[in-house]
C-alpha positions as CSV (number, residue, x, y, z in Angstrom):
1,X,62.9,-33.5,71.5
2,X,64.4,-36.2,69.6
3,X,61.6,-38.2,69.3
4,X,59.5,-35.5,68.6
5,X,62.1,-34.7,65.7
6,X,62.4,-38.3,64.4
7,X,58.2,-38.1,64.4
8,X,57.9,-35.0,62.2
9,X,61.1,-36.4,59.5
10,X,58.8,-39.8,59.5
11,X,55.7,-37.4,58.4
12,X,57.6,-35.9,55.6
13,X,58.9,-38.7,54.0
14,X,55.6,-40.9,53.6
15,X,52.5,-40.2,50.8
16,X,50.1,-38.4,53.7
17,X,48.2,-35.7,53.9
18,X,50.4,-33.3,55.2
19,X,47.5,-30.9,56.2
20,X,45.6,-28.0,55.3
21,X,46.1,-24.6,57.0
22,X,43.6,-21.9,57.1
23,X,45.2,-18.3,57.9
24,X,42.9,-15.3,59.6
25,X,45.7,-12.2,59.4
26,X,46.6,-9.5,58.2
27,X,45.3,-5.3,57.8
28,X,46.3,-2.3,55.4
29,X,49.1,-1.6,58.1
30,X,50.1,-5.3,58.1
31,X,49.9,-6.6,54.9
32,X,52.8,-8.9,55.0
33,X,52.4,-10.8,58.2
34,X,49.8,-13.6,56.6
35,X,52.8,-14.1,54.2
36,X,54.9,-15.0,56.7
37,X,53.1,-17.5,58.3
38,X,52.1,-19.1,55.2
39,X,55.2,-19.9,53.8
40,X,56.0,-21.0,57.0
41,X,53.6,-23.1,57.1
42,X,54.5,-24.6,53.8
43,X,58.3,-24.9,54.4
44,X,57.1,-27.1,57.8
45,X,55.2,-29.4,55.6
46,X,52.2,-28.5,55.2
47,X,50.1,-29.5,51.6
48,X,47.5,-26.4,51.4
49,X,47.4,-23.0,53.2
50,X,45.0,-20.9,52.7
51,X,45.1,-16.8,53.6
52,X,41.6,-15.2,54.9
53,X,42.4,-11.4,54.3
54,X,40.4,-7.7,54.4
55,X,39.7,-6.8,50.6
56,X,42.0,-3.8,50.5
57,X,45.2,-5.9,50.9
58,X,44.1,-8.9,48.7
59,X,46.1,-8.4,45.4
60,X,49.2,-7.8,47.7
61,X,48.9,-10.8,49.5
62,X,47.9,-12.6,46.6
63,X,51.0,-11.4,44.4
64,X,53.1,-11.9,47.0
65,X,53.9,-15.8,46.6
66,X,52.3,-18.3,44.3
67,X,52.1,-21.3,46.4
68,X,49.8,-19.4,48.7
69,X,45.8,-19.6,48.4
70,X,44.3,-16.4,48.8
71,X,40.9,-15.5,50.2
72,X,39.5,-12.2,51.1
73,X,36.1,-10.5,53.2
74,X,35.1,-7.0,52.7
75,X,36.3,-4.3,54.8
76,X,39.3,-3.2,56.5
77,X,39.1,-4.5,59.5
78,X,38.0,-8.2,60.6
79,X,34.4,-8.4,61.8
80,X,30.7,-9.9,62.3
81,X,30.5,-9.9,58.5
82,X,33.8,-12.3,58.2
83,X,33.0,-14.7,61.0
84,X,30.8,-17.0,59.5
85,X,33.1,-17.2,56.1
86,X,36.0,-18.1,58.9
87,X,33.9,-21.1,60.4
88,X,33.2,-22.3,56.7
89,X,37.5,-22.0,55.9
90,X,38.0,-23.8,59.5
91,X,35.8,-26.6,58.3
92,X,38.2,-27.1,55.2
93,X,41.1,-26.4,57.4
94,X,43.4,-29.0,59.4
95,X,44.7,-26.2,61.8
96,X,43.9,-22.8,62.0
97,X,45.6,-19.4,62.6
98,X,44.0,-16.3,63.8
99,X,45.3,-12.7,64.8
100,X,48.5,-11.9,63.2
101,X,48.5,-8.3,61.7
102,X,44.8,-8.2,62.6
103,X,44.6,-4.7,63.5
104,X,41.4,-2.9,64.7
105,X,39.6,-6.1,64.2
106,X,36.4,-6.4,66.4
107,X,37.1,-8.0,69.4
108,X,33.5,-9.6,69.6
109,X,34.2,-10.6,66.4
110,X,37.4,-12.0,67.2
111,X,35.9,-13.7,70.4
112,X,33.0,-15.2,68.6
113,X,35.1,-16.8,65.4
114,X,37.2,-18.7,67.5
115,X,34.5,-20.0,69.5
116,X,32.8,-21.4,65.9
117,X,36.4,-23.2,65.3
118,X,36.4,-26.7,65.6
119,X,40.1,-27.6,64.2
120,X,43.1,-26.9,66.7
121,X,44.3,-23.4,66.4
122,X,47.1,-21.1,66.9
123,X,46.1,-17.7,68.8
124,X,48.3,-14.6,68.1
125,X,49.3,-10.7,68.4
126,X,45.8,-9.1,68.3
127,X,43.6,-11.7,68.7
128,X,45.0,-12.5,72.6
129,X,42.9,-10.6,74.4
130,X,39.8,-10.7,72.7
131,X,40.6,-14.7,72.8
132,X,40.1,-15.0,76.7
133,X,36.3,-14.7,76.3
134,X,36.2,-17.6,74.1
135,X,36.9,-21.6,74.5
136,X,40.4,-22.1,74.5
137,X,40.4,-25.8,75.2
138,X,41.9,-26.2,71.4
139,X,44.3,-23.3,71.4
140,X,47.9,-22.9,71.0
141,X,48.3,-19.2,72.1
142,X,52.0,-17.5,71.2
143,X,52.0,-14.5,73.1
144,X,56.1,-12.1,73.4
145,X,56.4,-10.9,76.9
146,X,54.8,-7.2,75.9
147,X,51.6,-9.9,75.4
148,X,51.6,-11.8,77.9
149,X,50.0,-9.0,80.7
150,X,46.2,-9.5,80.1
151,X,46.6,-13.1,80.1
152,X,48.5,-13.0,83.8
153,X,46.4,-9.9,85.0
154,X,43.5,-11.9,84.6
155,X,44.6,-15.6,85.8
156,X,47.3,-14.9,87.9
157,X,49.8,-16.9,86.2
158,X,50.0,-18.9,82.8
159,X,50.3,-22.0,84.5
160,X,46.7,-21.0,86.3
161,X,45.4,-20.3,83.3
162,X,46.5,-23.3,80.9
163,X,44.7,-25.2,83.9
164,X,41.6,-23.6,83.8
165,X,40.8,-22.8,80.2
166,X,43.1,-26.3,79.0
167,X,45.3,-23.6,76.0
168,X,48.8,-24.5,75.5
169,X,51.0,-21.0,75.6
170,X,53.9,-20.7,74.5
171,X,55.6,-17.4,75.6
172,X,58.3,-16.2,73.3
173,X,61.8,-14.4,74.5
174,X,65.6,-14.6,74.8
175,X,64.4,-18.5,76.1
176,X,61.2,-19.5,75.1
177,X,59.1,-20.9,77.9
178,X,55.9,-23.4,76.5
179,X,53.2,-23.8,79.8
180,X,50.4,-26.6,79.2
181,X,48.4,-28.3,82.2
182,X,49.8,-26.1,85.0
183,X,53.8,-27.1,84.0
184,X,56.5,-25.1,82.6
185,X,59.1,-26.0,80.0
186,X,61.7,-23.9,78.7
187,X,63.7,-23.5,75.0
188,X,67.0,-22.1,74.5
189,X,67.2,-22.7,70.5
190,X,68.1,-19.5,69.1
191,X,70.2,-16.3,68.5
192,X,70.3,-12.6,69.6
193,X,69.4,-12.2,66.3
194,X,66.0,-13.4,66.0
195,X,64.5,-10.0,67.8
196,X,63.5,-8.9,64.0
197,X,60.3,-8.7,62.9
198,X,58.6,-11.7,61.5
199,X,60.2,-14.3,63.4
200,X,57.0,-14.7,65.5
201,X,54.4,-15.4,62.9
202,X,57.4,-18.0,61.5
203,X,56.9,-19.8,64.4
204,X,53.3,-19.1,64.6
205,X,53.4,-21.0,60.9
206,X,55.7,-23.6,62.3
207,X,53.3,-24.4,64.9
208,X,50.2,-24.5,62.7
209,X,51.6,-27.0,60.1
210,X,52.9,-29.1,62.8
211,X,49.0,-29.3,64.0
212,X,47.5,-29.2,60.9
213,X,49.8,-32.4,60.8
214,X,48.6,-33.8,63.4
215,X,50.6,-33.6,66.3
216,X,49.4,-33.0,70.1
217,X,49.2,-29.2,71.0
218,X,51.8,-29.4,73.6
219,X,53.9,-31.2,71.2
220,X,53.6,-29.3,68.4
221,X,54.1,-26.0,70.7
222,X,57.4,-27.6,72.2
223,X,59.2,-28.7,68.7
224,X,58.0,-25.7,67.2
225,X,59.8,-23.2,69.2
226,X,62.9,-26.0,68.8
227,X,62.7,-25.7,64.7
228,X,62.6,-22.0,64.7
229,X,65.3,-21.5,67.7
230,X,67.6,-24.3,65.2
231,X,66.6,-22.5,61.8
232,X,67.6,-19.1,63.6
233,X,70.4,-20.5,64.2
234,X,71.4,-21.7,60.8
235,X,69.9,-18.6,59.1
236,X,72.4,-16.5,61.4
237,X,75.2,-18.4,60.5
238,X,74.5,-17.2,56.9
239,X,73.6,-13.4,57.1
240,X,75.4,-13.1,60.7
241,X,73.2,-9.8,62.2
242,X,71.4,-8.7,59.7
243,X,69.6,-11.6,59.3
244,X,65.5,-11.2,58.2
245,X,62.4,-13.6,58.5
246,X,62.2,-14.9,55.4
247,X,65.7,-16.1,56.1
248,X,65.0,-18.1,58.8
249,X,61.7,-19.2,56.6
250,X,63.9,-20.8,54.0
251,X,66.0,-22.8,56.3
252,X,63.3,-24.6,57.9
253,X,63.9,-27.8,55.7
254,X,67.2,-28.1,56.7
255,X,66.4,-28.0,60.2
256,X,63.3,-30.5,59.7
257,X,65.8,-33.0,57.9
């Protein structure tokens, strides 16, 4: 992990291109969630992030924080109409995030979009299921363990299937367990805390930025869940119990240096 630590500090501190992250989230029940992974995404490093959001939620999204770039399709829910806008926002796009928030979205849809995506991606929340139709071989999927059950009721096992389809998963609990090419490894960064909402699309921002960077799926997968279990950590020193995402968001630096 210390290598992997030292490699992300040496990213940060030289004139690159950090990376460019394209965000697919969000619905009128969940208007906050590509917020979350955004900033997230910007606190890890990355240069540009971009939100891809239904219309009805757009000026929220887009008043929400000014460092964010704000997109939108029309509709409520994510479908055929938006997929081909999606390929176009992947093609700018280092790393890519799809599924947070994305409620009632078509699964077709969802299915066929990340089939058109040529950049890695992160896979979340409402986009799992629809995702095990489609080619996963570029896919860091970030399923909790009320997620998990279509993925093993279908393969068996996640070990079986980060074999057979080639994703990366890492499955998020009290220890956070990251399977890729049939092996298991396990992370115990973190506090009882960091059961509140939003502390899943942190990390699914965490893990996009460290793509979008450039770093290997598995990797960026394993340091990931590190840097949010280490920034929970600090955030709960701060606000003790009650503390909230955006917490945690903000203290991402401090863990990356």
């Amino acid at each position: 992990m210390g290598r992997l630590q030292r490699t992300l500090s040496n990213i940060s501190e030289e004139e690159i291109d950090n990376g460019r992250i394209g965000i697919v989230a969000g619905a009128i029940e969940y208007p906050n969630q590509p917020v979350l992974v955004g900033r997230a995404a910007l606190r890890t490093g990355s240069d540009h992030v971009r939100t891809f959001v239904p219309d009805p939620i757009y000026e929220i999204v887009a008043g929400q924080d000014p460092n964010l770039l704000v997109d939108r399709y029309a509709g409520e829910q994510f479908e055929e109409s938006a997929v081909e806008r999606t390929r176009e926002m992947s093609e700018w796009a280092d790393a890519l995030v799809i599924g947070p928030g994305l409620v009632d979205a078509d699964p077709e849809a969802v299915c066929e979009a990340i089939d058109t995506i040529d950049v890695p991606m992160v896979v979340d929340a409402l986009a799992l299921e629809p995702s095990l139709d489609a080619d996963l071989s570029n896919a860091v999927l970030t399923p909790s363990s009320k997620e998990v059950g279509p993925i093993t009721d279908e393969y068996g096992s996640l070990e079986a299937f980060s074999e057979e389809t080639g994703a990366v998963v890492t499955l998020t609990g009290d220890i956070d367990e990251i399977v890729a090419g049939g092996e298991r490894l396990e992370n115990e960064t973190g506090t009882s805390a960091m059961t509140v909402a939003g502390t899943g699309d942190t990390m699914v921002g965490i893990v996009a930025s460290l793509l979008g960077q450039g770093m290997d799926r598995r990797e960026a997968a394993e340091l990931g869940a590190w840097i949010l279990g280490k920034t929970g950590e600090l955030a709960t020193a701060d606000h003790g119990p009650g503390v909230v995402a955006t917490d945690v968001i903000e203290r991402i630096p401090d863990t990356i240096r």
